[in-house]
C-alpha positions in Angstrom: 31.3 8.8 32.5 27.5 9.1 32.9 26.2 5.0 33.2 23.7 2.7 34.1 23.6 1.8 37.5 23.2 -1.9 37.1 26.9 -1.8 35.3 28.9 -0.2 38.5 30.5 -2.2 40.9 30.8 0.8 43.3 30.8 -0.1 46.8 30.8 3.9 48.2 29.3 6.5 46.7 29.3 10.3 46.4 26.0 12.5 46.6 25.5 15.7 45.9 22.3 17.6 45.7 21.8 20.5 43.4 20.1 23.6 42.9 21.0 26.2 39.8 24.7 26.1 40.0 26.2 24.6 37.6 29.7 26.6 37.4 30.3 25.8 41.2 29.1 21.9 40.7 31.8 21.8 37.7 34.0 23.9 39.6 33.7 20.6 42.9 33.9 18.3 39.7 37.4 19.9 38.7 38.2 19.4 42.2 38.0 15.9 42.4 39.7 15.2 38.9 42.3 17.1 40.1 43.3 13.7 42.2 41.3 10.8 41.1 40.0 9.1 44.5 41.5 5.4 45.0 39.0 4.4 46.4 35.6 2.7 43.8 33.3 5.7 44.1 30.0 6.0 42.2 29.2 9.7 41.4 25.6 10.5 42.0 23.7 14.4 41.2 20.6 15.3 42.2 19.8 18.4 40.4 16.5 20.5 41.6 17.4 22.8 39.0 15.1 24.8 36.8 14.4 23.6 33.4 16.6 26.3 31.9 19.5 25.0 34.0 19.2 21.6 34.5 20.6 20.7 31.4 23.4 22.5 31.9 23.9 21.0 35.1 23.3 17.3 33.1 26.5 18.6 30.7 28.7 18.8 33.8 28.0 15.2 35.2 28.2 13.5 31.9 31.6 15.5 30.7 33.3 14.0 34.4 34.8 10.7 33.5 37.1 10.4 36.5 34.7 7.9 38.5 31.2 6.4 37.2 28.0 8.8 37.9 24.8 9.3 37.5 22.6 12.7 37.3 19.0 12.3 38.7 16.2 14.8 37.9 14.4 16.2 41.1 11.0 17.6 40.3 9.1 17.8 43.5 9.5 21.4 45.2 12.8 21.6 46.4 14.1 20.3 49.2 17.5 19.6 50.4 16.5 17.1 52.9 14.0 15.2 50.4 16.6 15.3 47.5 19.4 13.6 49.9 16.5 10.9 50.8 15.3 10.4 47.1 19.3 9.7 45.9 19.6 7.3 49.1 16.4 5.7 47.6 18.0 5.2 44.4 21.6 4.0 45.1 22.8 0.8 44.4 22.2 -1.6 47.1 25.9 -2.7 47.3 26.6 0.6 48.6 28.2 0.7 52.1 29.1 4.0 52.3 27.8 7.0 51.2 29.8 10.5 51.1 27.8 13.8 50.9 29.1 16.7 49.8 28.1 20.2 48.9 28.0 21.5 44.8 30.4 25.0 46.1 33.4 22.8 48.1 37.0 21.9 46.9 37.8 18.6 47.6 41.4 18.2 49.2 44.1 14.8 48.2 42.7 11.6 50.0 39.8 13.3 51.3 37.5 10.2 50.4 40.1 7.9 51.4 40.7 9.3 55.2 36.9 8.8 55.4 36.3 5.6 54.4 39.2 3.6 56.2 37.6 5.7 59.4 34.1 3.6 58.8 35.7 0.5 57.8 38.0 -0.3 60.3 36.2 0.8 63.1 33.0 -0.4 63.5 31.6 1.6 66.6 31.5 4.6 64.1 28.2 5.7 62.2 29.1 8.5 60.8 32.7 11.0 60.3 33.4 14.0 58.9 36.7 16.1 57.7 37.8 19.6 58.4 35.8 22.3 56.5 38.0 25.2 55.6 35.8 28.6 55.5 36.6 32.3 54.5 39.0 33.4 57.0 36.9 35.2 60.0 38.5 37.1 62.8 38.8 35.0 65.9 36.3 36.0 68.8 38.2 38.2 72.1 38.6 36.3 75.0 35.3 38.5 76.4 33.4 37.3 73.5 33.9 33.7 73.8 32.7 34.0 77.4 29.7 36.2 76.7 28.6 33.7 74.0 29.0 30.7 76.1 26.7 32.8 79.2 24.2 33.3 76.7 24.4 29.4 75.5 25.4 30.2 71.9 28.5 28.2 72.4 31.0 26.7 74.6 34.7 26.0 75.3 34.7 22.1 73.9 34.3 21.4 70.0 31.6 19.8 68.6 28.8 20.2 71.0 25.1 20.7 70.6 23.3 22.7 73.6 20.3 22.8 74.9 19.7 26.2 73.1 19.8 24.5 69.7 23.4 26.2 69.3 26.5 24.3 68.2 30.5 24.2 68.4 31.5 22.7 65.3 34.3 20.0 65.2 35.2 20.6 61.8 36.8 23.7 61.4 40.6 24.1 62.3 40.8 25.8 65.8 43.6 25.7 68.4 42.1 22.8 69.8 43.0 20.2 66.6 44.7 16.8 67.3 46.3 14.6 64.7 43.9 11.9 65.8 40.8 11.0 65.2 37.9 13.9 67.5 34.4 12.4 69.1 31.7 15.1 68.4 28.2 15.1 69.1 27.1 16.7 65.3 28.3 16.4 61.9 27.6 19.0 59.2 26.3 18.4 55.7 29.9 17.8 53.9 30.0 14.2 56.1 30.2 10.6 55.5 27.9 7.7 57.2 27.3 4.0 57.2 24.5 3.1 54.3 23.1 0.3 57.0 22.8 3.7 59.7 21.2 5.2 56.7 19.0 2.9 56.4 17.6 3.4 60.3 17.9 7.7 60.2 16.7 9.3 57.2 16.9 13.6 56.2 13.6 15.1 58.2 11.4 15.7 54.9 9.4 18.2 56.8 12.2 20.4 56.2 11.7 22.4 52.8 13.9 24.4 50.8 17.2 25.1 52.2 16.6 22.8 55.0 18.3 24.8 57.6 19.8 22.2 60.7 19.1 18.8 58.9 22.4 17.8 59.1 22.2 19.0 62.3 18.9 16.7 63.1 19.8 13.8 61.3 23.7 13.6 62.8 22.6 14.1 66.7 19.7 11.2 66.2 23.0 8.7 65.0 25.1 10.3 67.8 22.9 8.4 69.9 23.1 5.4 68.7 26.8 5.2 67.2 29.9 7.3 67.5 30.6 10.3 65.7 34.0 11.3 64.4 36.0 13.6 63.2 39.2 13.1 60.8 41.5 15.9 60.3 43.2 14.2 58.2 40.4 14.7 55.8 40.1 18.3 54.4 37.8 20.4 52.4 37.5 24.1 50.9 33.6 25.6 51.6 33.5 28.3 48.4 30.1 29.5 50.0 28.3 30.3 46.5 26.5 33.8 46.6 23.8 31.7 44.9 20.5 30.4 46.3 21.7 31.6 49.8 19.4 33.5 52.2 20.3 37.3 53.0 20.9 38.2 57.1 17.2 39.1 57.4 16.0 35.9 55.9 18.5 33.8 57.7 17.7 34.9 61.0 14.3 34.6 60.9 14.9 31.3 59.9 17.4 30.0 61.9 15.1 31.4 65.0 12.4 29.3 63.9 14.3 26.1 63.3 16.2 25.9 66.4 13.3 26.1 68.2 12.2 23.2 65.8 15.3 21.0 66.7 14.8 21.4 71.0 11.1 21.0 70.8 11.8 17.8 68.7 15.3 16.3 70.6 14.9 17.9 74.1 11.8 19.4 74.5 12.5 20.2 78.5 12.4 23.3 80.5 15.5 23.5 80.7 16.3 23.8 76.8 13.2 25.9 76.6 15.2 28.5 78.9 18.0 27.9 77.2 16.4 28.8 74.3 15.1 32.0 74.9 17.7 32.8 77.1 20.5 32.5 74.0 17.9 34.8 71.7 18.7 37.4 74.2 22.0 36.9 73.2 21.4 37.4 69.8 19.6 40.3 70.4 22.5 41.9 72.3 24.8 41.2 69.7 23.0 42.1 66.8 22.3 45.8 68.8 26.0 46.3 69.4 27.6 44.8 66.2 29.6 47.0 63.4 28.2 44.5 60.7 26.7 46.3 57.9 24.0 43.5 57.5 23.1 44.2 61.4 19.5 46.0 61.0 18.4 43.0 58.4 19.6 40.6 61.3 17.9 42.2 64.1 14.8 42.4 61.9 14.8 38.9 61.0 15.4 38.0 64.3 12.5 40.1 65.8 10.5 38.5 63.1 11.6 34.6 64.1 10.8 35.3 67.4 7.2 36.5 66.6 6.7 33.5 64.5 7.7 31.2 67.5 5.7 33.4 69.9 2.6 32.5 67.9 3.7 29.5 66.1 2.9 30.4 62.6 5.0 28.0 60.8 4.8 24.8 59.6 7.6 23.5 61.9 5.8 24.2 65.2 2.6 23.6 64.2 1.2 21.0 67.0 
């Protein structure tokens, strides 16, 4: 029920930025059809997509008729973090809320609804998030958990951010879950926020591309100003398309490069700095004694980030 946006009363809205995946935005689509949300939700796609696929990806917004929406063309180079800015430029000022999702995730019953009674009935909260349900993954040993946490690459509590740049999500089910509502210092990308707080924090547009850690960037700068949450009453399925996703040589080179982006820009101490390098040791160890069949690309990315930081040739830490 593709419309004009001057004919929707929609007081929350849904965005999802796209890249050449049109099966696994349908696919999300089919999710939410499945059960209509109660709530008045406005639909809003931005597609990067190439000009073979974006009309494909147009044919999947305009064939969902479950809530009003709307499928914007992105034509600058791609950029997750400038296409979530351009669609917050372009919704309807009446929105109050705005829900991001991703175009590979399967959207549980009342998953829209558990969100937006959290950030309209309590109005100390900027932004919450629901549990993310991943691939099943084998639970670290006991000797793991602690070897990762003396190499700050995490830590015992959910939902922390370290000085490292490394994170404990609070959205994935672990044996710490309540039935209440959980503070954390980060949300990921599939979250929900205030439009006003919106308005105040925008996505980092110097990211490019994938845009590895701006949710991580944008979430920590509103978890200083307003509280976080998490509501596990709020669920999701991650697919994790194979498509447009980095292999374990790429990844680590990049995730090297943008953590140190992330502490130069929110700590920027000698501590975190430590921290740091300290936790790329870590990594090192790990990728050196890990069964993984991906573990030489990893270890070569890694070696590869940490040159790149050594002599800061990137964009990111240019001064």
């Amino acid at each position: 029920m593709v419309m004009t946006l001057e004919h929707t009363d929609a007081f929350e809205a849904v965005v999802i930025c796209t890249r050449n995946r049109p099966e696994e935005l349908e696919e999300t689509l089919d999710s939410i059809a499945a059960h209509p949300p109660s709530t008045n939700l406005l639909l809003a796609v931005m597609d990067a997509s190439d000009a073979e696929t974006k009309a494909q990806v147009q044919s999947v917004v305009e064939n969902f008729d479950v809530v009003p929406s709307v499928h914007w063309s992105y034509t600058d180079p791609p950029s997750l973090a400038r296409q979530r800015n351009a669609a917050l430029d372009r919704l309807p000022t009446a929105v109050e809320v705005v829900h991001f999702i991703d175009d590979d995730v399967t959207v549980h019953p009342g998953y829209f609804e558990a969100l937006s009674a959290v950030l309209r009935t309590r109005p100390d909260v900027g932004g919450a998030g629901g549990l993310v349900l991943e691939p099943s993954k084998d639970a670290p040993s006991a000797r793991n958990e602690r070897l990762q946490s003396f190499f700050f690459l995490s830590h015992t509590e959910d939902g922390r951010v370290l000085p490292s740049g490394c994170t404990t999500s609070a959205q994935q089910p672990t044996r710490h879950d309540t039935s209440g509502l959980c503070d954390t210092e980060w949300l990921n990308g599939c979250s929900s926020y205030r439009r006003s707080i919106l308005d105040q924090h925008r996505f980092d547009e110097v990211l490019t591309g994938y845009s590895m850690l701006e949710d991580l960037d944008l979430s920590y700068r509103i978890h200083r100003q307003a509280r976080l949450v998490v509501q596990p009453e709020a669920r999701l399925t991650h697919r994790r398309s194979p498509s447009n996703r980095f292999g374990a040589e790429r990844y680590n080179h990049a995730l090297t490069v943008h953590r140190r982006w992330f502490i130069e820009k929110h700590f920027g101490d000698v501590t975190s700095r430590l921290a740091y390098w300290w936790s790329l040791v870590g990594r090192l160890l790990a990728t050196t004694v890990s069964s993984d069949p991906p573990r030489p690309a990893a270890r070569r990315g890694l070696l590869h980030g940490l040159q790149t930081v050594l002599t800061r040739n990137h964009p990111l830490l240019s001064d």
